[in-house]
N, C-alpha and C positions, 0 to 999 in steps of 0.2 A: 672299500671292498664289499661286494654283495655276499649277505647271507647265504649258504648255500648247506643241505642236508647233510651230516656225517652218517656215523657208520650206526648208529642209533636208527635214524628216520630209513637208513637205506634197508634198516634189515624189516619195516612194515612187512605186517604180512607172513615171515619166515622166522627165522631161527636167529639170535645175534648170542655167539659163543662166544665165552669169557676163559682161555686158560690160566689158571693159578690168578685165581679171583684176588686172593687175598694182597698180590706185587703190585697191583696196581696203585696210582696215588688217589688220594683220598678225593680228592675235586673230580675225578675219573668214575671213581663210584658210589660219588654221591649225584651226579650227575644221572644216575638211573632210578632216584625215587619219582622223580615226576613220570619218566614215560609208563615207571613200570605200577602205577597208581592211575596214572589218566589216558592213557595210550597217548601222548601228543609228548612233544617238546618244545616248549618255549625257546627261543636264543631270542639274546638283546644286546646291542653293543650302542656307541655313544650315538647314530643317527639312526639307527635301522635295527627292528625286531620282526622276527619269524614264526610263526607256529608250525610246524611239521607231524604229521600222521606220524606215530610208534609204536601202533601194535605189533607185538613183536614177543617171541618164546621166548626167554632169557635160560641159556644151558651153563652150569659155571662148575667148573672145577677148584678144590681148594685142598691143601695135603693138611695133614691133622697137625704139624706141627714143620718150623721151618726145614728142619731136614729130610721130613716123610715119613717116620719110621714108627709117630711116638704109636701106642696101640697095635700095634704090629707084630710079625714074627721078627722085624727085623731088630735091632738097637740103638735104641733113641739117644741122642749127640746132645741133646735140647735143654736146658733148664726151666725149669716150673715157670721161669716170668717171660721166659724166652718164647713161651708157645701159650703163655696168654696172652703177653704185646702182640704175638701173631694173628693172633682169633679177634684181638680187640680191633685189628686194620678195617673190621666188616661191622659196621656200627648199625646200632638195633631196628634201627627203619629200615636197613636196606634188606636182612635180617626176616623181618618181618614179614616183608613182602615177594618172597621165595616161598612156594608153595611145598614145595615135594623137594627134602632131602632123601639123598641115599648112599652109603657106605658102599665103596668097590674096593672091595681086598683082593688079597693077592693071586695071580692066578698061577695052578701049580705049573710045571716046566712041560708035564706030558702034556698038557692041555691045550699049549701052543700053537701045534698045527694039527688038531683036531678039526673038526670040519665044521662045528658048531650045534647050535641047536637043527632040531628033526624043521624038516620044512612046514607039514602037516602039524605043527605046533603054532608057526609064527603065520599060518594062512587063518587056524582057528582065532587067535588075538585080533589078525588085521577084519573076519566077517566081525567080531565082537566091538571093535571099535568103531566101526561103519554102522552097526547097526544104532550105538552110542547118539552118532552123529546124528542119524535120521533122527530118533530120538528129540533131541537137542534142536533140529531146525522145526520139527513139527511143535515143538513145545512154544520157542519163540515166534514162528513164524519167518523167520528171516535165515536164507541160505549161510550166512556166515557169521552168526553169532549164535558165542558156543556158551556152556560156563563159567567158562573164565572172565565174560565179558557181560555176565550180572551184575546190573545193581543193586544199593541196597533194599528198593523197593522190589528187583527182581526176587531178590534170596528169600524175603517173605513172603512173596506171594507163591514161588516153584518150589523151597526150599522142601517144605512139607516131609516137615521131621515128625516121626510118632515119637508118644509120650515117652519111651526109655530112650532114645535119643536123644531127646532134648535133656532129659535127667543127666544125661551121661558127660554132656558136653557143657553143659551148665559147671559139673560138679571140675569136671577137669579144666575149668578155664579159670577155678578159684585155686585149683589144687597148685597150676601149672602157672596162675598170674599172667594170664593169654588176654594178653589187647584187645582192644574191641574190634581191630583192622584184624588180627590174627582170628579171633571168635568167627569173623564174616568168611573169611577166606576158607575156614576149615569147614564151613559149610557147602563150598565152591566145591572143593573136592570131594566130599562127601557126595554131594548130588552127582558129579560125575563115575563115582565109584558106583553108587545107586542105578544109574543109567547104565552101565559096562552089565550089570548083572540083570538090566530090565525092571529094576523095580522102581515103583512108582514112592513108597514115601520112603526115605533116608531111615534106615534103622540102626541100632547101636550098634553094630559090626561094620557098617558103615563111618559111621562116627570113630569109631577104633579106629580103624585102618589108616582115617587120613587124618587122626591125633599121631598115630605113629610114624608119619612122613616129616613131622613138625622138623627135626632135628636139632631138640632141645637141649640133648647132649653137646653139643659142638654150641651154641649158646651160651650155658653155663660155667662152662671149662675156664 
């Protein structure tokens, strides 16, 4: 049978959503450290091996505990080992390499068929992100390579953190036990928050902002 791309290599380029990250089997989501560390995916079977393009956004949902509720208004069903076996399904490298967690609670019943946010909100984000971009391709030189897709020689030479930056991220990656892959990446975002506001070197508010995405709570649990 010829190799041929799954749903990894097919999402290059786009988005590849993961609902209720945590149900998946283990071979399933360990299977996303290489694309989401190298943009590629290897497959090898007993006569024939593949490399496939994977760059690719990775978006994943996961409920705090297996009934959903635990942290909530609602009432958690769960026992303590029930919903750390849960959280353990997601093991530290995969973990690691998920840049930006975020908390969506509940939304109230009137808010349902509201009409959303003001438009003249999500046009001032979309000029801010485009200007980002610009940003980002004049820095590299190349139309499609963003921050995410620094290396490590990129991050030191663009990264260009001032001295309470660096103090800052230095101090919370002993406090926090932040990997050296975790340490690099948080710089990744940092530069991109740095670029959303226009500024040239990553400052400690910077540095906050994308320690705060870390989602170290949901880790440690």
């Amino acid at each position: 049978m010829s190799l041929r791309p799954g749903e990894i290599s097919l999402a290059h380029r786009g988005v590849l959503f993961f609902d209720e990250l945590p149900e998946f089997g283990r071979l399933t989501l360990e299977a996303l450290r290489q694309p989401l560390e190298d943009r590629i995916i290897s497959i090898a079977r007993a006569k024939d091996t593949a490399e496939y393009p994977a760059n690719f956004i990775l978006v994943a949902t996961a409920n705090p505990c297996p009934c959903g509720y635990y942290g909530t208004a609602g009432t958690c069903r769960c026992l303590p080992s029930q919903i750390i076996r849960y959280r353990q399904k997601l093991s530290g490298p995969i973990l690691d390499r998920i840049d930006l967690y975020s908390d969506v609670h509940e939304i109230k019943h009137d808010k349902l068929l509201s009409q959303g946010a003001n438009r003249q909100a999500d046009d001032a984000v979309r000029q801010r992100i485009a200007a980002a971009r610009v940003i980002q391709n004049q820095r590299y030189g190349q139309s499609n390579k963003l921050n995410a897709d620094m290396t490590n020689a990129d991050i030191k030479k663009y990264g260009r953190l001032d001295i309470q930056a660096t103090e800052l991220l230095n101090a919370a990656a002993a406090q926090l036990n932040i990997s050296a892959r975790s340490y690099m990446r948080t710089v990744k975002v940092a530069r991109t928050i740095a670029d959303l506001e226009a500024s040239d070197p990553i400052t400690s508010s910077h540095i906050s902002e994308a320690l705060a995405y870390r989602g170290q709570a949901y880790k440690e649990t």
